[in-house]
FIDOLO-728971 format. One record per residue (C-alpha): x, y, z. Coordinates in nm, 2 decimals. Layout:
+--------+--------+--------+
:      X :      Y :      Z :
+--------+--------+--------+
:      X :      Y :      Z :
...
+--------+--------+--------+
//
This chain:
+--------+--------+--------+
:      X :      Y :      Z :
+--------+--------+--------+
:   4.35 :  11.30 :  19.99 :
:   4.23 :  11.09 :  19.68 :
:   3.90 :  11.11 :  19.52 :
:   3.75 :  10.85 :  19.47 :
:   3.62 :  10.74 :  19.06 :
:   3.26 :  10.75 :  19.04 :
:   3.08 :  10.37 :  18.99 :
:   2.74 :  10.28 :  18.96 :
:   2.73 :  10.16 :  19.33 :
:   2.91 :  10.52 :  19.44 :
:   2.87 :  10.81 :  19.23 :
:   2.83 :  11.13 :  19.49 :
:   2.87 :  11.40 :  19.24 :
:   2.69 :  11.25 :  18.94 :
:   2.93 :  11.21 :  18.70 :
:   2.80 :  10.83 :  18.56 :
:   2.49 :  11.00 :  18.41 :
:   2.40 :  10.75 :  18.12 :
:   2.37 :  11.11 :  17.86 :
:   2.45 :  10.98 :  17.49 :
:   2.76 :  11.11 :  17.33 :
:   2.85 :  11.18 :  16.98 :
:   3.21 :  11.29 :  16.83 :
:   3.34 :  11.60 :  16.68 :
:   3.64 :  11.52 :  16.43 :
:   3.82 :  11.80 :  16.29 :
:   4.07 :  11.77 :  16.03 :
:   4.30 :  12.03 :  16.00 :
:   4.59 :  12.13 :  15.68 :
:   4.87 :  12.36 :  15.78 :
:   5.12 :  12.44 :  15.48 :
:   5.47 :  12.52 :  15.60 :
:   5.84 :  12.47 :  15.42 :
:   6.01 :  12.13 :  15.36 :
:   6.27 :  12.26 :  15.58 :
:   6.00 :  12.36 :  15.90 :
:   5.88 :  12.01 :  15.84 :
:   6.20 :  11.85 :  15.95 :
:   6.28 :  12.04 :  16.20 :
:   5.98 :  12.00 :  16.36 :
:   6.00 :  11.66 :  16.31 :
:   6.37 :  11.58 :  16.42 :
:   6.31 :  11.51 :  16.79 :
:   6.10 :  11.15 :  16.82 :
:   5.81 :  11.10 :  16.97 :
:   5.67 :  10.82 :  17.18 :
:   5.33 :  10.93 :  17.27 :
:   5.04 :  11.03 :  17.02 :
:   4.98 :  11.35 :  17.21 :
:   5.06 :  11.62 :  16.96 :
:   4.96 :  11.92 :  17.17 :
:   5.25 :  12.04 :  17.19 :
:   5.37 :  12.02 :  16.77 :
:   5.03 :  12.19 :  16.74 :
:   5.14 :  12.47 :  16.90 :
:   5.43 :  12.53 :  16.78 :
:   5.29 :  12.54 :  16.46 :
:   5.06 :  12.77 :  16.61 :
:   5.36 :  13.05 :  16.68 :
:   5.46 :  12.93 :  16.32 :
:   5.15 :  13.12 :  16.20 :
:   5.13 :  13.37 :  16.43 :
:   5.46 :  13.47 :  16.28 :
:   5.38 :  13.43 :  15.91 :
:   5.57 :  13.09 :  15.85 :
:   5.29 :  12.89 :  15.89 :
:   4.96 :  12.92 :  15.69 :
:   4.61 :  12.72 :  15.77 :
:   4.51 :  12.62 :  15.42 :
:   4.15 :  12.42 :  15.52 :
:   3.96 :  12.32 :  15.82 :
:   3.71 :  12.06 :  15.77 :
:   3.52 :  11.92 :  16.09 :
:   3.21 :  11.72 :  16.10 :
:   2.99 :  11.53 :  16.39 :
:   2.90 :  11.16 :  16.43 :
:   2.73 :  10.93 :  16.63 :
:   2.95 :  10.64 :  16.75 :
:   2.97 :  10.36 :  16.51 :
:   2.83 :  10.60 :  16.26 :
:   2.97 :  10.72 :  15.90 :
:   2.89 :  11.12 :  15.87 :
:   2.99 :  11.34 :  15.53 :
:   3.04 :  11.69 :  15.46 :
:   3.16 :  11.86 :  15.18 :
:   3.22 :  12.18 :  15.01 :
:   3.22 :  12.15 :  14.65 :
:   3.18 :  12.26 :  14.29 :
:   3.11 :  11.99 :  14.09 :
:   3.26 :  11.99 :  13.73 :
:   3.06 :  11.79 :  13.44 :
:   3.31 :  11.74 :  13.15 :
:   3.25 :  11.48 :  12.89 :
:   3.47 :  11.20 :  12.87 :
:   3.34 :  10.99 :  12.49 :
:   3.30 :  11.14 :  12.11 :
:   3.13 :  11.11 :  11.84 :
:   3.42 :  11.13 :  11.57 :
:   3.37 :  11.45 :  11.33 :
:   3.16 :  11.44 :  11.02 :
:   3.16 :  11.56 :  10.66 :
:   2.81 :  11.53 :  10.47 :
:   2.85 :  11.40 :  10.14 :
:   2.56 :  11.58 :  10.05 :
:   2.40 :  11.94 :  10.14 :
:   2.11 :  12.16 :  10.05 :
:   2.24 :  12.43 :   9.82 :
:   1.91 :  12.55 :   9.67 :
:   1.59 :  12.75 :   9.79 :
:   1.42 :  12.49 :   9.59 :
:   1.63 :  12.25 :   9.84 :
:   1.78 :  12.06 :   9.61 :
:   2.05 :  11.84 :   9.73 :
:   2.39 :  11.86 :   9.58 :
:   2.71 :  11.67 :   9.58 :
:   3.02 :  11.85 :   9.79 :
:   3.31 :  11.78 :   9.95 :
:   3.15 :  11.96 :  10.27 :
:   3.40 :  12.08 :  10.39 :
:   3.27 :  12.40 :  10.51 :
:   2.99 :  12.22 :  10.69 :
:   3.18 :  11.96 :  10.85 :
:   3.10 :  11.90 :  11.25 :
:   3.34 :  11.86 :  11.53 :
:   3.33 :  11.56 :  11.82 :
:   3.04 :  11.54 :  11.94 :
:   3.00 :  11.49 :  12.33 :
:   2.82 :  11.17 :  12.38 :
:   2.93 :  11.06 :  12.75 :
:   2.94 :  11.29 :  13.09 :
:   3.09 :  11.27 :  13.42 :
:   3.12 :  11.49 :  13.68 :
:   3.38 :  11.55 :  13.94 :
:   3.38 :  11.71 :  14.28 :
:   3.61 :  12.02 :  14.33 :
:   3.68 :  12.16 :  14.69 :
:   3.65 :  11.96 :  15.02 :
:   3.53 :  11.62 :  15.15 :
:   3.54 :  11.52 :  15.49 :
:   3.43 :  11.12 :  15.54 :
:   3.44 :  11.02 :  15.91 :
:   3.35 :  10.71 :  16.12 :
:   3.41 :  10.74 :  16.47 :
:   3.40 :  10.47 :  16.74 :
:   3.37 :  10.52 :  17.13 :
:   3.54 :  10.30 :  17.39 :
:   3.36 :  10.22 :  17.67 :
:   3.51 :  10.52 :  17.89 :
:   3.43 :  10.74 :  17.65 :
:   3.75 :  10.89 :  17.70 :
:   3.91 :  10.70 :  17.38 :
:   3.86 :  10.72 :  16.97 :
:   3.91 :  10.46 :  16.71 :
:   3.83 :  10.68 :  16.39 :
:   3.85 :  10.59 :  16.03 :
:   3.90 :  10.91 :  15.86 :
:   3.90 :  11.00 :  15.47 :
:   3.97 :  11.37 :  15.36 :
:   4.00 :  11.49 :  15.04 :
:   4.11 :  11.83 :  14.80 :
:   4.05 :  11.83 :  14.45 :
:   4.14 :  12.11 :  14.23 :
:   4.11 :  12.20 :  13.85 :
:   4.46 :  12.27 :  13.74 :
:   4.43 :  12.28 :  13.38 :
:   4.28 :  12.08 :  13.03 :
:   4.49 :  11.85 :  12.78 :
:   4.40 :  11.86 :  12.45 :
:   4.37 :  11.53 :  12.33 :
:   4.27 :  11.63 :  11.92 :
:   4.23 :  11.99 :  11.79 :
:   3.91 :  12.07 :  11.60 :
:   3.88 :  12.44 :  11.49 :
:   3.62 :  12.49 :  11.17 :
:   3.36 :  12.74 :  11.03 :
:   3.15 :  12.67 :  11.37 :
:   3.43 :  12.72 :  11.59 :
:   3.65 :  12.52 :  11.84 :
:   3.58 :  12.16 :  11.91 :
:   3.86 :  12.02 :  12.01 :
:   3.89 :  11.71 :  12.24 :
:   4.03 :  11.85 :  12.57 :
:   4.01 :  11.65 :  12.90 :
:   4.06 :  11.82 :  13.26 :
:   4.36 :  11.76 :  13.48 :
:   4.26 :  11.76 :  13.84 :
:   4.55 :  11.78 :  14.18 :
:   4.42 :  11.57 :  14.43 :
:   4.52 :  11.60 :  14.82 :
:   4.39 :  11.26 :  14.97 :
:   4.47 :  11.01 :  15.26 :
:   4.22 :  10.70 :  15.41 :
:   4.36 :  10.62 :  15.75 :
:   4.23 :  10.46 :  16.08 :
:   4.40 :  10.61 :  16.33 :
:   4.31 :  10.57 :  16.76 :
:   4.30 :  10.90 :  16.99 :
:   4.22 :  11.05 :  17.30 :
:   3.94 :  11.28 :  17.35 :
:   4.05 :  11.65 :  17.30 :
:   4.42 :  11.56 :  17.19 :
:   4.54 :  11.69 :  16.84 :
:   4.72 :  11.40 :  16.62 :
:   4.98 :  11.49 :  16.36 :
:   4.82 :  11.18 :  16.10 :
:   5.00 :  11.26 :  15.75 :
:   5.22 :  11.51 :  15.53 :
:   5.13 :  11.61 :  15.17 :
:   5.28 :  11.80 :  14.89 :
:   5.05 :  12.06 :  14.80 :
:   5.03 :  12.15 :  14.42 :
:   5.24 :  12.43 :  14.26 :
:   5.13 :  12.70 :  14.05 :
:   5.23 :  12.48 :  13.71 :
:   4.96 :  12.23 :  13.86 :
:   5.23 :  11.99 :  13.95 :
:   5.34 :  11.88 :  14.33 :
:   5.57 :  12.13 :  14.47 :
:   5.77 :  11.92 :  14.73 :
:   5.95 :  12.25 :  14.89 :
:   5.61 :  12.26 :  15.05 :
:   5.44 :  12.08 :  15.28 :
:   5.07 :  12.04 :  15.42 :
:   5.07 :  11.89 :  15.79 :
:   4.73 :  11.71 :  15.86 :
:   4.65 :  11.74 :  16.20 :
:   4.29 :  11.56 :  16.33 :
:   4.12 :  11.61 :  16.69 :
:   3.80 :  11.39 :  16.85 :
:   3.62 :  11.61 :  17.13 :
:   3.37 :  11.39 :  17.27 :
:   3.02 :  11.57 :  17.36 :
:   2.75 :  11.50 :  17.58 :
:   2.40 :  11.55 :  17.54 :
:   2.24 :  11.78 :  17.82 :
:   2.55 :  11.90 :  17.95 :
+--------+--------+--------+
//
């Protein structure tokens, strides 16, 4: 016996209720080896079900050869662009002032002004200009619902940052202390994709090389980017 699909003329058990939906997107990064990575990936795929890679990977950490390095997830309206973030955020300056000698300095209690070469009271660079950057997670989603419900077109833009070190651009070191000119160095993990899915089915979306401890992309390792829509109905 065959049920029959619920319509607006016939719809016994009362599954067309017009409830409004929203999305949850969750992005997740899974580190494993180079080598795990192509094995995994060795036998081709023609459906964008992933279920099945995502547990594998699943017994992969269960057994220590897998490690979950960030989950981000977020919820949005359909048609609607949602943010969330966890973050540090890191001012550093990014213009001098050059350094400074005075040709001229008060030497006296009578404060007299005398001629010198100044060199003891020279300044460093000065910080005249500031930015600041964001270190930790972002999460940018926009989710779109077919008319079923049952599909997802998402546009989907995660992000890691992380502070790996400073570059010295021009040493300063005086009576006053250090000024030198140093800038940061940031690692950032990043992809902007648009990407269509089923409701509640994992997608295997990108592969990145996280950084190594010398700050630098270690490509022995690997971070697998998995994303997942679950569509949710209000009042149910």
């Amino acid at each position: 016996m065959f049920a029959q699909e619920a319509t607006p003329e016939f719809d016994p058990l009362g599954e067309n209720v017009d409830l409004p939906r929203q999305v949850r997107v969750q992005a997740e990064f899974i580190e494993v080896s180079h080598e795990t990575l192509t094995k995994l990936l060795l036998k081709p795929r023609e459906g964008a079900d992933d279920s099945a890679l995502r547990q594998d990977l699943a017994k992969l950490t269960e057994e220590g050869k897998a490690t979950v390095v960030e989950t981000m997830l977020c919820i949005a309206r359909s048609g609607e662009k949602a943010l969330t973030e966890s973050i540090k955020e890191f001012i550093y300056p990014t213009e001098y002032e050059p350094a400074e000698i005075p040709n001229e300095i008060h030497t006296t209690e009578s404060g007299e002004k005398v001629k010198t070469d100044g060199k003891d009271h020279a300044t460093g660079p000065t910080p005249t200009s500031f930015e600041a950057r964001n270190l930790g997670s972002t999460l940018e989603i926009e989710p779109t619902l077919s008319g079923n419900g049952k599909i997802i077109d998402l546009r989907i833009a995660p992000e890691i940052v992380y502070h790996v070190g400073n570059e010295t651009w021009a040493e300063w070191k005086g009576k006053y202390g250090d000024a030198s000119v140093r800038m940061p160095t940031m690692y950032t993990l990043r992809f902007t994709t648009a990407a269509t899915l089923m409701d509640g089915q994992p997608l295997f979306v990108a592969a990145l090389s996280p950084k190594g401890e010398d700050g630098f992309p270690d490509f022995k390792r690997k971070l697998m980017v998995f994303i997942r829509c679950d569509v949710l109905t209000v009042g149910r």
